[in-house]
Structure formats: structure tokens, C-alpha cells
N, C-alpha and C positions, 0 to 999 in steps of 0.2 A: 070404365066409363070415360077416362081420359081419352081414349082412342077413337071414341064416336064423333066430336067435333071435329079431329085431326080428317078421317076419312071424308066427311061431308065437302070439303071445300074442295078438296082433288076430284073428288069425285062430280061438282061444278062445275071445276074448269074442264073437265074428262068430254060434259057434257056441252058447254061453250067450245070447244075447241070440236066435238065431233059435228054441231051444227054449222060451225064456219067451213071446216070441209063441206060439208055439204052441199049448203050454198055455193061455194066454186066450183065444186062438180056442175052443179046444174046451168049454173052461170055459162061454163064451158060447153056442156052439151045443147045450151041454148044458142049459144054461136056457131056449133057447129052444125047443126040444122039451119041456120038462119042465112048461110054463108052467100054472099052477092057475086052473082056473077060478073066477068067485065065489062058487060052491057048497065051492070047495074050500074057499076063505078063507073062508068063514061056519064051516063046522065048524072048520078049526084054530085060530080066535078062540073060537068056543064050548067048545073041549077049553079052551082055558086058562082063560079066564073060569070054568069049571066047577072045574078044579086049584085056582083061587084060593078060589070063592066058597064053597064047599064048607064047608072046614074053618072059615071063619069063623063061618057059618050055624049049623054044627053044636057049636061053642063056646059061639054065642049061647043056644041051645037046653038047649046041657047047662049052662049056667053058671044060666040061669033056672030051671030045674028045683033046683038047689044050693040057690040062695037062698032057694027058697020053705020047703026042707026044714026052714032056720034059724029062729027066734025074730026077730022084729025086720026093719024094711026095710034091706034089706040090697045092692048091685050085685057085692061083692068079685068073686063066682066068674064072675059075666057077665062084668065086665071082662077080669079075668085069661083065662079062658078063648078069649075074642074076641079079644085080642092074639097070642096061644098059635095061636089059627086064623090070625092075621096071618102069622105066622114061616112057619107049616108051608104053608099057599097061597102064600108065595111060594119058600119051597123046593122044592113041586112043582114051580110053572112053572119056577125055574129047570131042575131037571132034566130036563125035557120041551123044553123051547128046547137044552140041551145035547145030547139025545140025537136030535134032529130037524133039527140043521144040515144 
């Protein structure tokens, strides 16, 4: 009778350890069926490159336009602004890397 609880627990882990194989088999053959071409990889780098560049670009822009409006040579709203695009380009990407795992 001592020997029946001893077996049960090996025989647990037997069975967690053969479903985590498992699971990474299929994990694997789900990547390898899903595998992206270089056209795919040129657009999902160009989506992000675009999430990031974007807001910067457009800070630059709207910050230059600011300071022309002022008296005097002036970068404040360029800067400010270009930073401001800094933040928000990379909190798109990050939400697009999040939502694309």
C-alpha cells in the first residue's frame, strides 16, 4: 500500500511534463506553418517605423509653424513638440507590438 501514493505523484509530473511537451510541439508547428514572408517583414517594420515616425514629423512641423508665428528666433515649440512626438511614437509602437504578439 505504501507504494501507491509514491507512484501517483511521478506519475503527475509524467503527465504535466508530457503536456508541456506538447504544447511546444504545437507552439512550433504553429510557427512553422505561419512563417512570414519578406514582404511580410518589410510591411510589419514599415507599420512601425510609420507609428513611430509619424508623430515626430508632425510635432516638427506643427512646432515650426508655432515659432514662426512668435516675435524673435525662437525652437521652444519645435522642441517641445518633437519630444511630445517622441512619447506618443513610441507608445503607439508599443501598443501595436502588444496587440500583435
Amino acid at each position: 500500500m505504501s507504494s501507491a501514493p509514491e507512484k501517483r505523484p511521478a506519475r503527475e509530473q509524467r503527465d504535466a511534463l508530457n503536456d508541456a511537451v506538447r504544447k511546444d510541439v504545437e507552439r512550433i508547428e504553429k510557427g512553422e506553418r505561419e512563417r512570414r514572408s519578406m514582404l511580410g517583414y518589410t510591411v510589419f517594420m514599415g507599420t512601425i517605423a510609420g507609428l513611430f515616425v509619424v508623430p515626430v514629423v508632425g510635432g516638427a512641423y506643427l512646432g515650426r509653424w508655432l515659432d514662426t508665428m512668435g516675435s524673435g528666433y525662437s525652437v521652444r515649440w519645435t522642441v517641445s513638440l518633437i519630444l511630445l512626438g517622441v512619447v506618443i511614437g513610441a507608445i503607439n509602437v508599443y501598443r501595436y507590438l502588444e496587440d500583435h504578439q
